[in-house]
C-alpha positions in Angstrom: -20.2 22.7 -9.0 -17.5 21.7 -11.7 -18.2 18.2 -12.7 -16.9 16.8 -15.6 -14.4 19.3 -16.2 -11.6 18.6 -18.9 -8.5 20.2 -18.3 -6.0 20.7 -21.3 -2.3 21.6 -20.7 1.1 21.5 -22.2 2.7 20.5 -19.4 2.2 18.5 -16.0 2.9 21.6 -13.8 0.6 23.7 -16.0 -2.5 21.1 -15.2 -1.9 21.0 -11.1 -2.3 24.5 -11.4 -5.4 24.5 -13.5 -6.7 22.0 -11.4 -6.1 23.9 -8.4 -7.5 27.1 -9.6 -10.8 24.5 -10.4 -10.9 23.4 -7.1 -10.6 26.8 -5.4 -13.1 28.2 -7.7 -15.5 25.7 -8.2 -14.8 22.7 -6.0 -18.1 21.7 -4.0 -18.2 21.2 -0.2 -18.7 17.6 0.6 -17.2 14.6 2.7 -15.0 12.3 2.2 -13.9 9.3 3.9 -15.5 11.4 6.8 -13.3 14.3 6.1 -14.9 17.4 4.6 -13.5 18.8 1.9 -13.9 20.6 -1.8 -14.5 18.1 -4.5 -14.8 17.9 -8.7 -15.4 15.0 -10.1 -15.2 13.1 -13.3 -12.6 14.8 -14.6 -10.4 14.6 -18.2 -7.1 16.1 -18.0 -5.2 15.9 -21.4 -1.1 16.9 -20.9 -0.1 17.5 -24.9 3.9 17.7 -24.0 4.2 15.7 -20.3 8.1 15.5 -20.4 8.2 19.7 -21.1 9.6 22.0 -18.2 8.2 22.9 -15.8 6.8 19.3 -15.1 6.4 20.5 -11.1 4.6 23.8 -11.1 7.0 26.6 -8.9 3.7 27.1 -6.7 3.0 23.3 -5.9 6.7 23.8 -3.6 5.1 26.5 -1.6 1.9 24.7 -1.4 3.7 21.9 0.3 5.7 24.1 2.6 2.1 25.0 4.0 0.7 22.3 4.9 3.8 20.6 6.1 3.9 17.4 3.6 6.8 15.1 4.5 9.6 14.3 1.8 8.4 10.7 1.0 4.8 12.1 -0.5 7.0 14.4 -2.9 7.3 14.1 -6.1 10.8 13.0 -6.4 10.0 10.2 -3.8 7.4 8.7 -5.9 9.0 8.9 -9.2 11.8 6.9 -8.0 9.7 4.5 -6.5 7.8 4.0 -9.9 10.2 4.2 -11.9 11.9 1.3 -9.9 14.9 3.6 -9.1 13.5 3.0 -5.1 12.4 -0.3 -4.3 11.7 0.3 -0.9 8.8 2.7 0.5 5.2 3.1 0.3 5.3 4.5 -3.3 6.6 1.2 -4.2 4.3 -1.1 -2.1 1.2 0.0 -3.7 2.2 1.4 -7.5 5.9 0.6 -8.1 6.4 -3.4 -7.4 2.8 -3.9 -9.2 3.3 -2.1 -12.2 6.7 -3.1 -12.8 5.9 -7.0 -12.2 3.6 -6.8 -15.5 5.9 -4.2 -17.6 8.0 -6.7 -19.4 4.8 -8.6 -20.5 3.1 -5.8 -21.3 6.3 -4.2 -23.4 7.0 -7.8 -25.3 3.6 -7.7 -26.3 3.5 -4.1 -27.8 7.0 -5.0 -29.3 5.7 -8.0 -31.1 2.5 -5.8 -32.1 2.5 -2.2 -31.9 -1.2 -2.0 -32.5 -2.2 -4.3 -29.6 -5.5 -2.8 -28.4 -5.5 -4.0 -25.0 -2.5 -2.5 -23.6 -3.2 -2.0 -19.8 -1.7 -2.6 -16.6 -3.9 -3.0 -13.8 -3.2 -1.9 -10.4 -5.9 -2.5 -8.3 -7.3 -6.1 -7.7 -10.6 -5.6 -6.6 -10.7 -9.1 -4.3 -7.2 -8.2 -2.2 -8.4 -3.7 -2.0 -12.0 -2.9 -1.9 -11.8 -2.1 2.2 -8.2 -2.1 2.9 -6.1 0.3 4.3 -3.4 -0.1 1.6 -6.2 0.0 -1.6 -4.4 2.1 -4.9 -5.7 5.0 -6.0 -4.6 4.1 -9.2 -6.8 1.6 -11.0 -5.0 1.0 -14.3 -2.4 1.7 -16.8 -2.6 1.7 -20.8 0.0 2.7 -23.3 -1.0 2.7 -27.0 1.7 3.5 -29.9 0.1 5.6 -32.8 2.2 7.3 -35.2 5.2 6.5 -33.4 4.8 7.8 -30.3 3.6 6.2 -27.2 0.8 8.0 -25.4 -0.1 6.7 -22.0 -3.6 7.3 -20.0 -4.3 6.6 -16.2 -7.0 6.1 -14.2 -7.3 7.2 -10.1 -10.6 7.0 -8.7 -8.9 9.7 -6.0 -6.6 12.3 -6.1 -5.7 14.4 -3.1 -4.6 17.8 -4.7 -0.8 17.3 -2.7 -0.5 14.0 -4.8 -1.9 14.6 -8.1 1.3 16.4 -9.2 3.5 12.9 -8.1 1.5 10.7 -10.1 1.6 13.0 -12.9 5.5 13.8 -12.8 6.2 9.7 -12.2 4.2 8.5 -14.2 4.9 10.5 -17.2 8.7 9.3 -16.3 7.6 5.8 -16.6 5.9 6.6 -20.2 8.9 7.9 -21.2 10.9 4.4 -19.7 8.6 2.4 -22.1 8.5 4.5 -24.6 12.5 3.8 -25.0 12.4 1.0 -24.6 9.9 0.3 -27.5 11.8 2.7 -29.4 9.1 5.1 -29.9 8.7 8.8 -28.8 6.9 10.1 -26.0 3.3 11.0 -26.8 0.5 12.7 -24.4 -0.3 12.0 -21.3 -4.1 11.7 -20.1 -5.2 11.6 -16.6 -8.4 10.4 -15.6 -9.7 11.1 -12.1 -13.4 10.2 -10.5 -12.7 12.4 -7.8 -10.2 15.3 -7.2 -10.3 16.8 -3.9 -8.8 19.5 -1.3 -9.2 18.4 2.1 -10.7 21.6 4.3 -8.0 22.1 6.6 -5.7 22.7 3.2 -8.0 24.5 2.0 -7.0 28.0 2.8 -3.6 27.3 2.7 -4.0 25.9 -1.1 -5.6 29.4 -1.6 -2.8 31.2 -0.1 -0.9 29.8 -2.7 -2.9 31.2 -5.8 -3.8 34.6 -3.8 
């Protein structure tokens, strides 16, 4: 068992890596959602250059060749969708249209004071998700500017391993959107997850991919 495992990395495609190599070596056999699968959880991953090739690791591409994911649970598909360059598709549904509905606040606020400690966008509403079929993984947003840079953390309660690299490689996109627009640099990136996960029949082919 790997629990509380904190994961530095220099780049985006660096960490899914990492945390795939956790998962396969130390991921423990539970269930969820009444699927079995490998499992770490509480973990701390801490991306020190998120906009720095190569953002998708060249493995993650084989990886989904295996188990057959579909091109709108790609990475490209949800950065656009986050990034409002899509405003159509599930992506956009659950992350995109919420996010971007509170941005402008959120970016007027830090404008007016950089130092604003409360900087977070919040993605799930507890009273609409907790049950539903269309509940975010994603729980919340903040950006915080120090020294003139913009670094963003994120919280997911889940992460499917296939995913994990989306949200990282759109969300880091987004960082950098805000980050213009505050006129600031892009800073780190820190991704907080209660539960990362493999499902069992993606198991060996996740394994395959790191043999």
């Amino acid at each position: 068992m790997c629990d509380n495992l904190e994961v530095f990395a220099e780049t985006t495609g660096e960490a899914w890596e990492k945390l795939s190599i956790a998962l396969l070596d130390s991921g423990e056999e539970t269930t969820i959602h009444n699927e079995p699968v490998r499992e770490i959880r509480w973990l701390s991953i801490h991306v020190m250059t998120p906009l720095q090739e190569p953002r998708i690791n060249e493995r993650f591409n084989e990886y989904c060749q295996k188990i057959k994911l579909d091109e709108e649970w790609k990475p490209e598909a949800y950065l656009m969708q986050v990034t409002k360059q899509a405003t159509k598709g599930y992506w956009w549904e659950i992350y995109g249209n919420p996010i971007w509905e509170q941005l402008s606040t959120l970016e007027a606020v830090l404008r007016e004071n950089p130092s604003y400690n409360k900087p977070s966008i919040t993605v799930r509403n507890s009273k609409k998700h907790i049950g539903g079929k269309k509940t975010p993984c994603l729980v919340y947003i903040t950006f915080q500017i120090r020294d003139e840079k913009l670094d963003c953390g994120v919280h997911f309660d889940t992460n499917a391993i296939e995913f994990i690299q989306s949200n990282m490689y759109g969300l880091t996109e987004l960082q950098k959107i805000v980050a213009e627009e505050l006129g600031v640099i892009t800073g780190t990136y820190h991704h907080f997850i209660d539960s990362l996960f493999v499902s069992k029949k993606h198991f060996l082919s996740l394994k395959e991919t790191f043999k």
